[in-house]
OpenMM code with the backbone's topology and positions (N, CA, C; nanometers):
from openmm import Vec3, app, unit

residues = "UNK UNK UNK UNK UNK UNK UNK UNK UNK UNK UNK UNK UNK UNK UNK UNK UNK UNK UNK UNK UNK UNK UNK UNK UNK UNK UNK UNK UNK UNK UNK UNK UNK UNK UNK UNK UNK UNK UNK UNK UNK UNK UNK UNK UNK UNK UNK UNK UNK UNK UNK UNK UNK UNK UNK UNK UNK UNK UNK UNK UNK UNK UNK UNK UNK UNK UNK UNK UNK UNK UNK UNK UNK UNK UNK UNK UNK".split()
positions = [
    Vec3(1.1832, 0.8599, 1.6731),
    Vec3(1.2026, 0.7180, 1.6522),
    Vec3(1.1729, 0.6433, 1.7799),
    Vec3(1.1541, 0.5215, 1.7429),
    Vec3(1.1123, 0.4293, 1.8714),
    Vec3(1.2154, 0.2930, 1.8876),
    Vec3(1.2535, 0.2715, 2.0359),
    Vec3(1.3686, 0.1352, 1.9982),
    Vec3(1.2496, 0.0250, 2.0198),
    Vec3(1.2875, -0.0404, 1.9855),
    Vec3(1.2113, -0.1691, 1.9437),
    Vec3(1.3864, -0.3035, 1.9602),
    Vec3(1.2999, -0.3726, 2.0462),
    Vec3(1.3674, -0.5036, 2.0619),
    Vec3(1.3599, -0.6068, 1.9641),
    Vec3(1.4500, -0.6879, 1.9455),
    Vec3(1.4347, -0.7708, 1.8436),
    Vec3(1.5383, -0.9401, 1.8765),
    Vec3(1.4612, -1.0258, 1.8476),
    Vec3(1.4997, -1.1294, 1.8163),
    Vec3(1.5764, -1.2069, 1.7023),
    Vec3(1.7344, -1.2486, 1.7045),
    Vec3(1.7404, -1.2603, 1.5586),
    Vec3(1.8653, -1.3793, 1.5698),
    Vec3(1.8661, -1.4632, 1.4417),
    Vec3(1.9867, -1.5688, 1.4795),
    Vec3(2.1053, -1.5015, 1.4507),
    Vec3(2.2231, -1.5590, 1.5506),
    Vec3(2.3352, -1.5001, 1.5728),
    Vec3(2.3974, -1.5079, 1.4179),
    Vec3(2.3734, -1.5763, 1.3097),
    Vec3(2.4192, -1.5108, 1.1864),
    Vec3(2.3868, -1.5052, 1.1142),
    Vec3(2.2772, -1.4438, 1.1515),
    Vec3(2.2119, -1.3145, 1.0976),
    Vec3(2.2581, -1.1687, 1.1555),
    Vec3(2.2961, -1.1857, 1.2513),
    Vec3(2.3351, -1.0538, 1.2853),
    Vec3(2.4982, -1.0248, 1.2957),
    Vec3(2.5663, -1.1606, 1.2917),
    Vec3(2.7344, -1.1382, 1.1970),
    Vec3(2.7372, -1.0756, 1.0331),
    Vec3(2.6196, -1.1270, 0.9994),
    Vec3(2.5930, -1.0787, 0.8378),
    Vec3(2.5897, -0.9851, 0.7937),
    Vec3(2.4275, -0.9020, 0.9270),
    Vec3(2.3997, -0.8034, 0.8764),
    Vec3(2.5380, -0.6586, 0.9334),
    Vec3(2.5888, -0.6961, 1.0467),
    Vec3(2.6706, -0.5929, 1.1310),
    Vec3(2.8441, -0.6007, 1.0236),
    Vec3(2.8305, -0.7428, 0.9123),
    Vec3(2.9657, -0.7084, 0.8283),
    Vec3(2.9116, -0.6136, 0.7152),
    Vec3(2.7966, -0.6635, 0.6486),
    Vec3(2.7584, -0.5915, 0.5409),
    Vec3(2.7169, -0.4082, 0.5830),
    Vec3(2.6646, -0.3794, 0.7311),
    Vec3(2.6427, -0.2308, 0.7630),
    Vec3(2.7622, -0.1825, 0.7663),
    Vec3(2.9019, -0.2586, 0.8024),
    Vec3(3.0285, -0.2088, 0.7928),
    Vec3(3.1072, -0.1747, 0.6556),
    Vec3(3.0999, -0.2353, 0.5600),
    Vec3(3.1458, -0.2167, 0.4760),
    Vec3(3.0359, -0.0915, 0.3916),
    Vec3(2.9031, -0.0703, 0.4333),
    Vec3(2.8060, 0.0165, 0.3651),
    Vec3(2.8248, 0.1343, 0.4572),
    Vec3(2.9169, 0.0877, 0.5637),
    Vec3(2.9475, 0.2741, 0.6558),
    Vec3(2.8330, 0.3048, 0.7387),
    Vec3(2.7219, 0.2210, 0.7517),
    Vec3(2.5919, 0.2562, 0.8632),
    Vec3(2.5882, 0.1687, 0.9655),
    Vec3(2.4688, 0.1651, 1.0370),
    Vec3(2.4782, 0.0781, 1.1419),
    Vec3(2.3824, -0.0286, 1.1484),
    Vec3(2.3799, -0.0864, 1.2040),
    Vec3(2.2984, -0.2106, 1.2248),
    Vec3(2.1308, -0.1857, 1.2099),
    Vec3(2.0852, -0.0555, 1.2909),
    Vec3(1.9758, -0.0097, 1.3049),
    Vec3(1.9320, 0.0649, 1.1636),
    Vec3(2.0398, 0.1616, 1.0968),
    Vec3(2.0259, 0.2227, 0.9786),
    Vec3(1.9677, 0.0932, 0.8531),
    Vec3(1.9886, 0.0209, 0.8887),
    Vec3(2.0504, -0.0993, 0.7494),
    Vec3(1.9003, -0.1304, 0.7752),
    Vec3(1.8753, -0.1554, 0.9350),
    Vec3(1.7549, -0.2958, 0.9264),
    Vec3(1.6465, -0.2197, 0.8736),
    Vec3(1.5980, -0.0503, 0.8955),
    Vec3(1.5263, 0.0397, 0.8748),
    Vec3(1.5394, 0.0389, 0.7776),
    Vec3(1.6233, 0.0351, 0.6173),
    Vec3(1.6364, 0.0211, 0.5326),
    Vec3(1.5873, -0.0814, 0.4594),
    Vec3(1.6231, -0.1819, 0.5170),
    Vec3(1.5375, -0.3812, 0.4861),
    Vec3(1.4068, -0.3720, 0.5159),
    Vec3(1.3726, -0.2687, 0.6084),
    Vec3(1.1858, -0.3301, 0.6608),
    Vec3(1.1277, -0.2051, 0.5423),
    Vec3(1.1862, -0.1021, 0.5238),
    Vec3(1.1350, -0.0047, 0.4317),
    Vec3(1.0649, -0.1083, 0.2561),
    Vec3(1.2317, -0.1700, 0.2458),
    Vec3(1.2228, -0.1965, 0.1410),
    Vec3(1.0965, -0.3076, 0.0994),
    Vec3(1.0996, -0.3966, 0.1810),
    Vec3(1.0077, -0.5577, 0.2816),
    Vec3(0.8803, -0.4697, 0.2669),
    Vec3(0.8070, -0.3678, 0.3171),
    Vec3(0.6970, -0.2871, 0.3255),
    Vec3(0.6806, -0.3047, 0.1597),
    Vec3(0.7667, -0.2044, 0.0834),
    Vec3(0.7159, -0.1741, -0.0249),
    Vec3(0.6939, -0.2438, -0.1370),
    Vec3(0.7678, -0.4036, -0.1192),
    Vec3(0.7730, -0.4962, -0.1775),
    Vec3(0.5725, -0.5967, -0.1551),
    Vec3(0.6095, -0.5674, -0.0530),
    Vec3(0.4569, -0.6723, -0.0091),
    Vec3(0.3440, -0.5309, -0.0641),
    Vec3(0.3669, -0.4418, -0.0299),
    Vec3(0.2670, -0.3104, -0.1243),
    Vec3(0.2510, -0.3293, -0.2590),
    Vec3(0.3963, -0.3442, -0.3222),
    Vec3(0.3257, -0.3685, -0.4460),
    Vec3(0.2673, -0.5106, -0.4891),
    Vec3(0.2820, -0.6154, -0.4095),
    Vec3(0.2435, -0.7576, -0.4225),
    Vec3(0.1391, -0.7458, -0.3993),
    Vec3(0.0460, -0.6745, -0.2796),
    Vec3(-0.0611, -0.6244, -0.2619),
    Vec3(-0.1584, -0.6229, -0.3850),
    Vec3(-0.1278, -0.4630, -0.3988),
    Vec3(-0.1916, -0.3629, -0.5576),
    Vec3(-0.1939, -0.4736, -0.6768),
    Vec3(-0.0925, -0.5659, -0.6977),
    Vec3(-0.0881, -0.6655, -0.7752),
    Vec3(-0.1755, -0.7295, -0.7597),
    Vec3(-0.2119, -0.7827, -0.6810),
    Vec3(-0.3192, -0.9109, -0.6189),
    Vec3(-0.4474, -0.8515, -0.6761),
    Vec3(-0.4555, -0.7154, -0.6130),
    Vec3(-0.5843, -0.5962, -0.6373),
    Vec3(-0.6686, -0.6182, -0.7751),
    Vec3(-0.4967, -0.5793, -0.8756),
    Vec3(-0.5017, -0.6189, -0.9812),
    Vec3(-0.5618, -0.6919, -1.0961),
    Vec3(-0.5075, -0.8045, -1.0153),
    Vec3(-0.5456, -0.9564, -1.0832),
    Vec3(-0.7130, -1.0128, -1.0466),
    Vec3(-0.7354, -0.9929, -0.9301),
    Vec3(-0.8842, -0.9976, -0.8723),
    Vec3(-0.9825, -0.8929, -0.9506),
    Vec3(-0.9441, -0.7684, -0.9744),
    Vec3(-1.0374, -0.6641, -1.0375),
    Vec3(-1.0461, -0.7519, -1.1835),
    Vec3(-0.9350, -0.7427, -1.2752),
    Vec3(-0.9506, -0.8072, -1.3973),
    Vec3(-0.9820, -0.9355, -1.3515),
    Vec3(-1.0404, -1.0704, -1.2842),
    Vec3(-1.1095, -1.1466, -1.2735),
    Vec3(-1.2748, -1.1390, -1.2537),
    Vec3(-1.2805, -1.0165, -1.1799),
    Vec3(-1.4448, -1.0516, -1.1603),
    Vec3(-1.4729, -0.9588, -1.2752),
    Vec3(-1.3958, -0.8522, -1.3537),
    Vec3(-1.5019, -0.7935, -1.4628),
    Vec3(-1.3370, -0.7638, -1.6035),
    Vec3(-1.3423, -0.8742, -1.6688),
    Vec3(-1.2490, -0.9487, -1.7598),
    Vec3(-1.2970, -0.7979, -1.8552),
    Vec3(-1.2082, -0.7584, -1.9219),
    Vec3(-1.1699, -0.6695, -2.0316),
    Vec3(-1.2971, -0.7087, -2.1740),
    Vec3(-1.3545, -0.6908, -2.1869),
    Vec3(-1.5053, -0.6881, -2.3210),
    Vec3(-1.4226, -0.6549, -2.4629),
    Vec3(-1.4672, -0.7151, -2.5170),
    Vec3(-1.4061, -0.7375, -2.6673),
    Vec3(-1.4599, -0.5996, -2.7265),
    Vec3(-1.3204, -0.5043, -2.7630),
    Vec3(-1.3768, -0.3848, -2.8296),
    Vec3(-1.3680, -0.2535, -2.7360),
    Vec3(-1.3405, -0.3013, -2.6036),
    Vec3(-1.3637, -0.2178, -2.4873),
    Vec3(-1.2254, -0.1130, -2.4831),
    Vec3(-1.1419, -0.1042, -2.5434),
    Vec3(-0.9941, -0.0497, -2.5714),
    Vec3(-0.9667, 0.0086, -2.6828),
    Vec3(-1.0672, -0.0304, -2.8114),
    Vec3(-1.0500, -0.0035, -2.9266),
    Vec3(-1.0085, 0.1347, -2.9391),
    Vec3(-1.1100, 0.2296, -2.8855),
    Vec3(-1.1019, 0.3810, -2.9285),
    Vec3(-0.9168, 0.4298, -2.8849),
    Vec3(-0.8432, 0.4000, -2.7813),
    Vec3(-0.7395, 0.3977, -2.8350),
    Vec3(-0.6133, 0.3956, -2.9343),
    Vec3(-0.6725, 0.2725, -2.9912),
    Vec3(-0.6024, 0.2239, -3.0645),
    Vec3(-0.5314, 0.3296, -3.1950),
    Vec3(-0.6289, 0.4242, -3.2113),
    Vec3(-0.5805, 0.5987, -3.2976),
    Vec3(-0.4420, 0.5980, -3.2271),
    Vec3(-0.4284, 0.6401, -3.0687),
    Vec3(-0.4201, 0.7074, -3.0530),
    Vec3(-0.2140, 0.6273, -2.9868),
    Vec3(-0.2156, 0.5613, -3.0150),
    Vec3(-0.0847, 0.4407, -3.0173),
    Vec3(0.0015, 0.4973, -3.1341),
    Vec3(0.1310, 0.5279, -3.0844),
    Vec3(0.3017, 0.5776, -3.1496),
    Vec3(0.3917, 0.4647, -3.1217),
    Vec3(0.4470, 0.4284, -3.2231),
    Vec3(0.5115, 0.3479, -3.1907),
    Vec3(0.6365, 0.4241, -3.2110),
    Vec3(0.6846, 0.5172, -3.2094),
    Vec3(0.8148, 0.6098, -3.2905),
    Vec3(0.8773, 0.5330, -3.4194),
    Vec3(0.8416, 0.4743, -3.4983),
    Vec3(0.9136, 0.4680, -3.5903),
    Vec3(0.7745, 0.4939, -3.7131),
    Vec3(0.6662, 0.5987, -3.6833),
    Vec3(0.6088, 0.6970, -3.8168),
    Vec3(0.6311, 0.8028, -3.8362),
] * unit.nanometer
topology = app.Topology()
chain = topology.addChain("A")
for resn in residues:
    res = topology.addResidue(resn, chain)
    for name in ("N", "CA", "C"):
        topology.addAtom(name, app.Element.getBySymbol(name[0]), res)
């Protein structure tokens, strides 16, 4: 691991040092936990974006899904 300095308003860090107390970790455990989560959040906002841009420049063709359509359960046949 690496320490890394940080800048932060003073309550923000009454907040985060009551809530690591009552969760039993520490200040450093918690924030590693928040930037994990912050990463994987903007990742999938990312892939989303990816998403939405791929189905814009080449839009789904009428018929292009059909052969599926066999192959769809809905559990109640």
């Amino acid at each position: 691991m690496k320490a890394v300095q940080m800048t932060l308003d003073e309550d923000l860090v009454v907040a985060v040092d009551r809530l690591a107390r009552r969760l039993k970790t520490t200040r450093s455990a918690f924030a590693r936990d928040a930037l994990r989560e912050a990463l994987a959040r903007y990742r999938v906002k990312d892939l989303e974006q990816k998403h939405r841009l791929g189905y814009q420049k080449h839009p789904v063709e009428s018929g292009e899904f059909d052969v599926w359509q066999s192959e769809q359960r809905w559990g109640d046949e």
